[in-house]
N, C-alpha and C positions, 0 to 999 in steps of 0.2 A: 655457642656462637654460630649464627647461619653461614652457610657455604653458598657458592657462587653456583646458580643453576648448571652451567659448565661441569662443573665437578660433581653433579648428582643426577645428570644424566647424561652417560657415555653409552651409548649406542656399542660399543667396542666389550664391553662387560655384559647385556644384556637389551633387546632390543623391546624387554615388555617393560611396562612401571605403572601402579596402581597409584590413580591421580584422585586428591580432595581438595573439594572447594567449597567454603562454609560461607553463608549470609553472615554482615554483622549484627551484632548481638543475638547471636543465636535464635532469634525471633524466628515465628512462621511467616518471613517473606516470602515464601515460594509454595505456601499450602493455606490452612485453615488456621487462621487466629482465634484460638478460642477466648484470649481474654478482650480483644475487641470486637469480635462476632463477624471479621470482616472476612471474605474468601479469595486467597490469590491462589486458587490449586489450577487455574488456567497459563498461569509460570512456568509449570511443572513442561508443559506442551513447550513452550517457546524453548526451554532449554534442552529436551528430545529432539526437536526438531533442528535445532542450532547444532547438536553432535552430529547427526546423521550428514546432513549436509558438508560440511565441515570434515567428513573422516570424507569425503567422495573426494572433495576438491584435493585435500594433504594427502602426502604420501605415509598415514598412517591410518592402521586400520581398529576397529575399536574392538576388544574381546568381550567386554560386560559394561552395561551401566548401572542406574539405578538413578534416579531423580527423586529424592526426600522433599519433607518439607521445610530443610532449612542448609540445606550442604545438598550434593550428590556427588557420586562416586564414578571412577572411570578405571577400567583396565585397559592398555594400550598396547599395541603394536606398531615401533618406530618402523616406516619397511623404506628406507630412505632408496632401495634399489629401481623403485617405484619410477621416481623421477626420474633416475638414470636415461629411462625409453622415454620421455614426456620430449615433443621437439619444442622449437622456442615459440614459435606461436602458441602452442599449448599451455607453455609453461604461463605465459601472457594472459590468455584467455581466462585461466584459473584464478592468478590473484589478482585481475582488472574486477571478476566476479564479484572480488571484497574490499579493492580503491582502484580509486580512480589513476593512480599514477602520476608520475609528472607530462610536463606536454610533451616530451620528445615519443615517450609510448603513447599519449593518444592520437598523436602523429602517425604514428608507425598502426594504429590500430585501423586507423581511417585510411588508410593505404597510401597515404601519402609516401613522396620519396625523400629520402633521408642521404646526405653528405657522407662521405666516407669516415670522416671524424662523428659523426652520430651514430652511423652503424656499430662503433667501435662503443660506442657509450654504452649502447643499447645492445649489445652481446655483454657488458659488462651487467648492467643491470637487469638484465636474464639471470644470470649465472645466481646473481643476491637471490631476487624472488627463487630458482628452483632453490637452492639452498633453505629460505625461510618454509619453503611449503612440504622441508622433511622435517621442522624441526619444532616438539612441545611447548616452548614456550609461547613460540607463535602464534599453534593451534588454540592454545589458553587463552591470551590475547584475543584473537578469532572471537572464542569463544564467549568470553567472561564480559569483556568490554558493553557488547551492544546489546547483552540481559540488562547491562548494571543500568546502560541507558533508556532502556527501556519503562525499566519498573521506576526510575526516577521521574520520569513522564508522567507516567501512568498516578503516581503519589505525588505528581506537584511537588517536588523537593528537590535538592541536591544531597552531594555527599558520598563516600563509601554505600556499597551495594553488598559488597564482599568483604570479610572479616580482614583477610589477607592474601597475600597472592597463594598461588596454590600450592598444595604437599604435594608431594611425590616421593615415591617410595619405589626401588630398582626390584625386581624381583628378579632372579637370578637363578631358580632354579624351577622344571617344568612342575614339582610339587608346588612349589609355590605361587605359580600360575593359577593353576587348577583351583587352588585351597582358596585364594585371593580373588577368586572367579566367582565362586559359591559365596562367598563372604559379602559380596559384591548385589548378586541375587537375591540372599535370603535376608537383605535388609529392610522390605518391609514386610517381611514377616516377623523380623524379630522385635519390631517396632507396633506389632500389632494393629497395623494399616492392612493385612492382607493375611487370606489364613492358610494360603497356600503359592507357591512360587507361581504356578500358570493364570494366577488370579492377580498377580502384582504389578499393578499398573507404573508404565512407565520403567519398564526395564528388560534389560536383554532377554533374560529367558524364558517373557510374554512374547517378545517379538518373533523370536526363533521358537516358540510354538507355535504364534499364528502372525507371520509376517501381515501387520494394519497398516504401514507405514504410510501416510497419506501424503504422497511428494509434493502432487499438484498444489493443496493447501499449504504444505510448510514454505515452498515455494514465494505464492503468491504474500504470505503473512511478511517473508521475509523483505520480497522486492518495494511492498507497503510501506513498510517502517523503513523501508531505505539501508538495509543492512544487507542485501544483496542485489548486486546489480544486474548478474544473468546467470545460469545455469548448464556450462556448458557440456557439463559430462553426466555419463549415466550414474544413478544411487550406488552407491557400493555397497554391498552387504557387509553384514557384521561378521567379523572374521570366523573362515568355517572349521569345524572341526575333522580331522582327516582321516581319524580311528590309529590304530598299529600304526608301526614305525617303518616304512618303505628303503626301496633302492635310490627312488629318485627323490631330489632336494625337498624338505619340507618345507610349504609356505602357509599351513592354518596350523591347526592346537594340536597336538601330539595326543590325540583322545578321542573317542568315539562320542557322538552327541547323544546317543543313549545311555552311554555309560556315563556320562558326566549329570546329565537328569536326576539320575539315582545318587549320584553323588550327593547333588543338592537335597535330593529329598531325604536320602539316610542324612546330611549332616542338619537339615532341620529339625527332625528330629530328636536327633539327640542333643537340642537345646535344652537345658534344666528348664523341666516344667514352672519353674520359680523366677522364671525369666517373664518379660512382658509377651514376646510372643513364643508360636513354635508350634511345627508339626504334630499333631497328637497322635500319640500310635494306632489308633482307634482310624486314621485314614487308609485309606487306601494306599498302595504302590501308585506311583508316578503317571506310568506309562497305564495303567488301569484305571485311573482316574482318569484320562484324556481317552480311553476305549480304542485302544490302539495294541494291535497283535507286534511282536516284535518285527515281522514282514512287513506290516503296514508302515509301522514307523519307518522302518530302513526308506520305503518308497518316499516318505515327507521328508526326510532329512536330504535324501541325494537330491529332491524336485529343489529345493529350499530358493538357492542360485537362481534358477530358472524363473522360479513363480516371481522373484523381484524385476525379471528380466520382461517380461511377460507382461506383468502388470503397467512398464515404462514404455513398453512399446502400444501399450493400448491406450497411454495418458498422452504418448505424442500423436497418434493417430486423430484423437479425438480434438485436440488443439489444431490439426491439421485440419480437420474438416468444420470448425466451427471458425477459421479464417476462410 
């Protein structure tokens, strides 16, 4: 018997959970059809592009994805503390980004002046939106809805997009982060889309090898199709890993980003060869394969933050100067 979203995801128990969302009938709507010769693997981008976005605006942060060609996968971090600091103009600005509101906020948006009995409305209806922008099913919402419309467009049809609403799974303990993380990763390798994780298009730990993320386009594709209205906060990175366990409060993964690399690569490996895909022993080490001293790497992991930062400030520059 299914349980009431409420009851399968408490924040209070665990604030990760390993999120699945499957196309129906299991079909390649989101990649290569081989039995009709037809190519949706530019889906794969729209749905990349809809998480990243999407984890910046919510107050949650994404630890792994993976975009298949018929499901994809999500590790999350609930950070509902996030909003806590967000003020109500902010709180406004974020989820006007994805509707429009009723009149009394686009009232309030257009600086008009507002009655004492509307202000009162409009602190109330503050308080809903920060509330929805801590919480998964939302983000899924966010997220699922305007793919499903999308590719309905795009195929001339109506209908179901999506199998069913999405699984979710509480993970509860940092092994099971970790393990759930890698599992997460080495999905198109085990699927033999990809013959090595640095090579696996469309998921986290290509990005956090070579942060590509192209804002500006995912931006623009979005504001096109009418599924975002503006953009008002910087990208947020993919939640970072912190290495050792400190004095002060932990807010990224309890793991060192090179050490978790090797993770993935040792547990590719040890795929049964009799499997479709898998690391062959015959490859290389991880960090050897990307030609990277263990100094070098340390230097790419601490920059990681930065180069996202870096790159945002050179995409507004440049819209700065081409107004």
């Amino acid at each position: 018997m299914t349980r009431p979203r409420e009851q399968l995801v408490l924040i209070a128990d665990t604030p990760y959970y390993h999120v699945v969302s499957r196309c129906v009938r299991r079909t390649f709507l989101c990649g290569y059809d081989r039995d009709t010769g037809r190519n949706y693997e530019h889906r794969r981008q729209w749905i990349e592009d809809r998480i990243r976005i999407l984890s910046s605006l919510f107050a949650i942060d994404v630890c792994s994805y993976a975009v298949m060609s018929n499901h994809y996968h999500l590790v999350v971090k609930l950070s509902p503390e996030q909003a806590e600091g967000w003020g109500d103009d902010e709180v406004l600005a974020r989820w006007s980004s994805l509707y429009k509101g009723p009149l009394i906020i686009q009232r309030y948006l257009k600086g008009e002046s507002l009655a004492s009995a509307e202000r009162r409305s409009l602190e109330s209806t503050v308080a809903v939106y920060r509330k929805r922008l801590t919480e998964l099913s939302w983000f899924m919402k966010c997220l699922n809805e305007p793919i499903a419309r999308e590719a309905n467009r795009e195929d001339d049809c109506t209908g179901h997009f999506w199998e069913s609403r999405f699984k979710s799974q509480a993970l509860l303990t940092e092994q099971a982060v970790l393990s759930c993380m890698a599992y997460v990763d080495l999905n198109p390798v085990r699927a033999a889309m990809a013959d090595t994780p640095e090579d696996s298009d469309h998921t986290s730990v290509k990005e956090r090898l070579a942060p590509q993320f192209d804002l500006a386009q995912a931006m623009q594709n979005q504001l096109d199709s009418g599924y975002l209205r503006q953009f008002p906060v910087s990208l947020k990175p993919l939640l970072n890993f912190e290495g050792n366990e400190r004095d002060s409060v932990q807010r990224g993964i309890l793991f060192s980003l090179s050490d978790y690399l090797e993770l993935v690569d040792y547990t590719g490996r040890s795929i049964h060869p009799s499997k479709r895909g898998y690391i062959p022993d015959t490859k290389p080490p991880i960090l050897t394969r990307l030609g990277l001293s263990p100094d070098e790497w340390l230097r790419e992991a601490c920059e990681f933050e930065a180069r996202y930062a870096q790159n945002l400030r050179a995409e507004q520059g440049r819209r700065r100067r081409a107004a």
